[in-house]
Every structure is written in C-alpha cells, then in structure tokens.
N, C-alpha and C positions, 0 to 999 in steps of 0.2 A: 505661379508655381516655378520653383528652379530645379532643374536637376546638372549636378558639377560630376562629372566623368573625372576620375585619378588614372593615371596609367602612366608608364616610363617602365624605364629598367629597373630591373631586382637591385637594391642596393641602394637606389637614387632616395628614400626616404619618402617611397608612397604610403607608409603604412603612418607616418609622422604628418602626413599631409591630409589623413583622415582624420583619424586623433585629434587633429584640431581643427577641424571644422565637426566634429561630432562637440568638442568642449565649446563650439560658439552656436550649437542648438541644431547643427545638422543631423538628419535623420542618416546616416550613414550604414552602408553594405561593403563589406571585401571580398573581392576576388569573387563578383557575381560573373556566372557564364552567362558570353552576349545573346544568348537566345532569350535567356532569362527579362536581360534589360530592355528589349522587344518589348514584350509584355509590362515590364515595370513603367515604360514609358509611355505606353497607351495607359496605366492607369491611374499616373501621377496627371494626366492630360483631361482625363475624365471626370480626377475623383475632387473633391474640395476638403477634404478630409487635413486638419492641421497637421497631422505626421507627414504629408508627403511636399506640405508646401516649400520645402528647402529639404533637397535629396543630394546625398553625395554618394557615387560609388566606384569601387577600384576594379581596375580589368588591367589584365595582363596577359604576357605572353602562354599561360596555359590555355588558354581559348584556342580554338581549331586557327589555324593561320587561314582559309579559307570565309569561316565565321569573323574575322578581322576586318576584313574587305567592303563585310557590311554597316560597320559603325557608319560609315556616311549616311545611310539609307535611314537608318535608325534616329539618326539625330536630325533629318530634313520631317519623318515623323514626328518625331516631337515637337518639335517648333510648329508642322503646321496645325498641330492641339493646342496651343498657346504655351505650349512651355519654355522658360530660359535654360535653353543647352547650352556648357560649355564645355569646354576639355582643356584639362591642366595638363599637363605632358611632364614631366621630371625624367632630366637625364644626367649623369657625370661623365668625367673621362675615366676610359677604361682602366688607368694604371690607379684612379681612387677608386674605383669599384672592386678590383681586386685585393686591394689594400682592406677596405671595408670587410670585404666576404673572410680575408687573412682573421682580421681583430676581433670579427665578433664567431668567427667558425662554425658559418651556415652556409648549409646547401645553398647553391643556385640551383633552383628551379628544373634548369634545362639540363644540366648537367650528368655525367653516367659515367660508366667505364672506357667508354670511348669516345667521351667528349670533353675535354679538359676544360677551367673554368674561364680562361681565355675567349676559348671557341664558344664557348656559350654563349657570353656575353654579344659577341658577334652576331652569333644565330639570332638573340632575341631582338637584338636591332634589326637586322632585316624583318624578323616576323612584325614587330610593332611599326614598322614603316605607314600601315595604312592610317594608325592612330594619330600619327605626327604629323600626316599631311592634313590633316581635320582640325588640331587643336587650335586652340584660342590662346592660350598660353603657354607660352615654353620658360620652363626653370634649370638653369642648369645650378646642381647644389654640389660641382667640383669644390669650390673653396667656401660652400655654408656649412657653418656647424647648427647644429637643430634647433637652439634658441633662434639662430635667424631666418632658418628655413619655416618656424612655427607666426613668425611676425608675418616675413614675405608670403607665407599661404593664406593668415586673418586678412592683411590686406590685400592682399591681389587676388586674389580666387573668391575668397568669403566673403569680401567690401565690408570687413571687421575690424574697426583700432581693436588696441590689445583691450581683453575681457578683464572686467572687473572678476575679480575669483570670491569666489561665493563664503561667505563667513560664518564658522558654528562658534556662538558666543554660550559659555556654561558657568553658570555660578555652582560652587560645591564647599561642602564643611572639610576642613583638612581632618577632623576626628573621624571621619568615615573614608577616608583615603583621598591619595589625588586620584583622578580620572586616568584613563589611560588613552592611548593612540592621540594625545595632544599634542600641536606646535610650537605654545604658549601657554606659560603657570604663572599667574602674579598672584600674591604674596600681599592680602592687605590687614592680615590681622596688627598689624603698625597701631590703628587708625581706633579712634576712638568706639568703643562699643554700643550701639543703639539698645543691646539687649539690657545693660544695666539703669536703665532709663526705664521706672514698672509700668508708664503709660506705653512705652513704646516694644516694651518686650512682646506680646504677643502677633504687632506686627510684622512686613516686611519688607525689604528692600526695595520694594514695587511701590509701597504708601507714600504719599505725598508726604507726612509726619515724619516719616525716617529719613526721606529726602532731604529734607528742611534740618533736621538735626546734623547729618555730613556734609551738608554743604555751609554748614554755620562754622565749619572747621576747618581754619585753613592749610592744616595737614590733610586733610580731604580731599582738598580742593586741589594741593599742588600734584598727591598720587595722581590723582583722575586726570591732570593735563599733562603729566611724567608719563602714564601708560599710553596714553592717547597721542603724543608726539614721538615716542618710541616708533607704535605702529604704523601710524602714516609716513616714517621713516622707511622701515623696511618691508611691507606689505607688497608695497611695488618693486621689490628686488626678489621677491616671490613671485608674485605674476611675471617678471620679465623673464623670470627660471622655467617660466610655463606650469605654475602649479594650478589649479584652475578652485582647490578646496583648502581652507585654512581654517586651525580648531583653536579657540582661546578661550583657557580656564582663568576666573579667575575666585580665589578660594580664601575666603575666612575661619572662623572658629567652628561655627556649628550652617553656615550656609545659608541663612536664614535673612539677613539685616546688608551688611557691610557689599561682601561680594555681589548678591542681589541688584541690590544698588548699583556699581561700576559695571554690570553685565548690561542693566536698561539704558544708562548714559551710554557705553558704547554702542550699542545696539543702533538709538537714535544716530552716532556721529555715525555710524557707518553704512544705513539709510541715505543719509542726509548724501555722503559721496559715491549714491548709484554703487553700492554692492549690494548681492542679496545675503540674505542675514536672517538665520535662523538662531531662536535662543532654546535653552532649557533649563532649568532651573533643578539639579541633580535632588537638591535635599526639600523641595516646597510640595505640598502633595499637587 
C-alpha cells in the first residue's frame, strides 16, 4: 500500500502534481486537513481494498500550523502498518511565485488586507517548515514549465514512464453526421464499397468477408498504413502535452462496411502498442 503526501507552496504546481498522479491511477484527495489523514492512514494500513493501494494527497499551509508539526508522527504511523510513505515537497523562488499568482490572478491562500502577497508567501514557508524537514523528495519547479513538472512527477514520485493515453476509436456514416467532441475524422469513403458487392452487403466491417474484400485492395491497404503512420507519428506529441484521452473517428458512407473495418485494424495496432482502447461502432445496432 503506498500513500504520496503533495505539499509545497501555493503557486509551486501542487495541484499539477496530483493531476497526474490521479492520470497514472492514483487514488487522489486535495487539500485534506491532517487530522483527517490520521485516520486515512490508519485505514489505507488496515484495509486491502484496491482504491487505497496507491493513495496520493495534498496538504497545505491551511492546516493549523500546530497540526503541521505532527506529520512526522503520522507518517512513522503509517509505515509502522506497512504502508509506503512519502512526501514530495514542491517549491519555487518567490519573484516566480509572484509572477505566477501576477498571470493567473488568484488568491494566495494566506493572504488579506494586511498581508501583502509577498509576506504571505513568506508566512507559508515558515508554516510548511515541518513538512520539508520530513520529505523524501524536494522539486523545485522555478524554471519547469508543466509538461516537465507532469514527466518529473510520473517518474520521480509515481515510478511512472510517460502513460500510454487511453483511445476512443468510433466508426460512423457521414449521412447521419460527424460525431462531435473528436480529435480525429478520417475520411475513407475514397475506398472501394463492400456494400455494392450483394453477398457482402448485409454484412460488416467486423466479418472476416469484408475484411478479405478491403484488404484485396490496394487503395485499402495504403489508407489503413497512411492513418496508422500518421497516428503513431503524433499520438506521442499528445501524450507528451499531457493529454491522458484521445477520440478517433473514422467515417464512411452509411457506417456500416468500410469505416467498421479501419476502426477494428486500429483497435488491434493500438492494443498491440499497450494503450487502452475502447471502440464503438456509432451506426451498427
């Protein structure tokens, strides 16, 4: 059972450091109060329950500064339940944390009428003192921008290479519309028609028979390894953007034959390179 503690300063990109450890299957909490994780870590230590086997959570300086003091205690508890405690710490220099709180113009946390955002940033260092003398890992993400703070968290905190990002593959008829909220529309009514073939009309793109009729074609054949070298081209220049879900249409005449067809080949090629990969077939009942 692991549970990963987040905390740092307001601005340092704790909230980007859960995010993606929730996108590589952590069970993830923000900004839980430490009384709470008390509790949560007596019963990630107790329980065998698969939601708590990989636990991430964020604590910060709204916690009692006195409640701070006891993260040690807390985490010598856990560990002696058997659990893997760690603590990531994320901090920057104060002139890009002001710059930060400047560009995106959000409160600091601490901050009031008579606490400027300077002195804040101040205060919550002294307050998280107790959390940084504990942690296991320190990040400072002065000069990361988020792509590289989301790698430096998969590997160092999560022990994750970058995640394969999950695939919705959809075959659809362009007579009943394109699909919407897609990343990816190909276009193969090009390609020769299975439907005009009367043994093969009432089948579909899933039959062995209509397989064997587009792959006898070698305008077929060059679409299917034209879309398939596309995506393996820039699939990964999506993942390295950190997108973790990717949607690819791809649509014929009536939905049935053709697109069918290049939905279950990609399906298999992208199986075959460890994504997960969900299909749906818009127009098949």
């Amino acid at each position: 059972m692991q549970l990963i503690i987040i905390s740092g300063l307001s601005g340092s990109g704790k909230s980007v450091a859960l995010h993606t450890l929730e996108d590589v299957g952590y069970y993830c909490i923000d900004n839980l109060p430490l009384f709470l994780l008390a509790e949560l870590a007596v019963t990630i230590g107790r329980s065998r329950e698969p939601i708590y086997a990989r636990t991430a959570v964020g604590i910060d300086a709204r916690n009692k500064p006195e409640d701070l003091h006891r993260l040690a205690d807390i985490i010598a508890r856990a560990r002696a339940l058997g659990v893997e405690c760690r603590v990531a710490f994320l901090d920057a220099q104060t002139d890009t944390l002001i710059k930060r709180f400047s560009e995106t113009r959000r409160k600091h946390p601490l901050t009031s009428a008579s606490l400027p955002l300077s002195e804040a940033i101040d205060l919550e260092r002294r307050f998280l003192e107790p959390i940084l003398k504990v942690a296991t890992l320190q990040i400072d993400t002065t000069h990361t921008n988020v792509h590289e703070l989301r790698d430096l968290v998969r590997e160092q905190v999560g022990g994750e290479s970058s995640p394969r990002a999950s695939i919705l593959l959809q075959s659809f008829g362009f007579k009943n519309g394109v699909p919407h909220d897609v990343d990816f529309v190909f276009d193969v009514r090009c390609l020769p028609n299975p439907h005009w073939e009367p043994t093969l009309r009432e089948l579909t793109g899933l039959d062995p028979a209509v397989a064997g009729f587009l792959e006898g074609r070698q305008e077929a054949i060059r679409m299917r390894d034209d879309i398939v070298s596309f995506l393996d081209r820039w699939v990964p220049q999506f993942e390295t953007d950190g997108r973790s879900y990717l949607t690819i249409a791809v649509g014929c005449t009536g939905g049935q034959h053709r697109s069918v067809y290049v939905v279950d080949w990609l399906r298999r090629h992208f199986e075959h390179r460890g994504h997960k990969v969900m299909v749906r077939h818009r127009e098949l009942p």
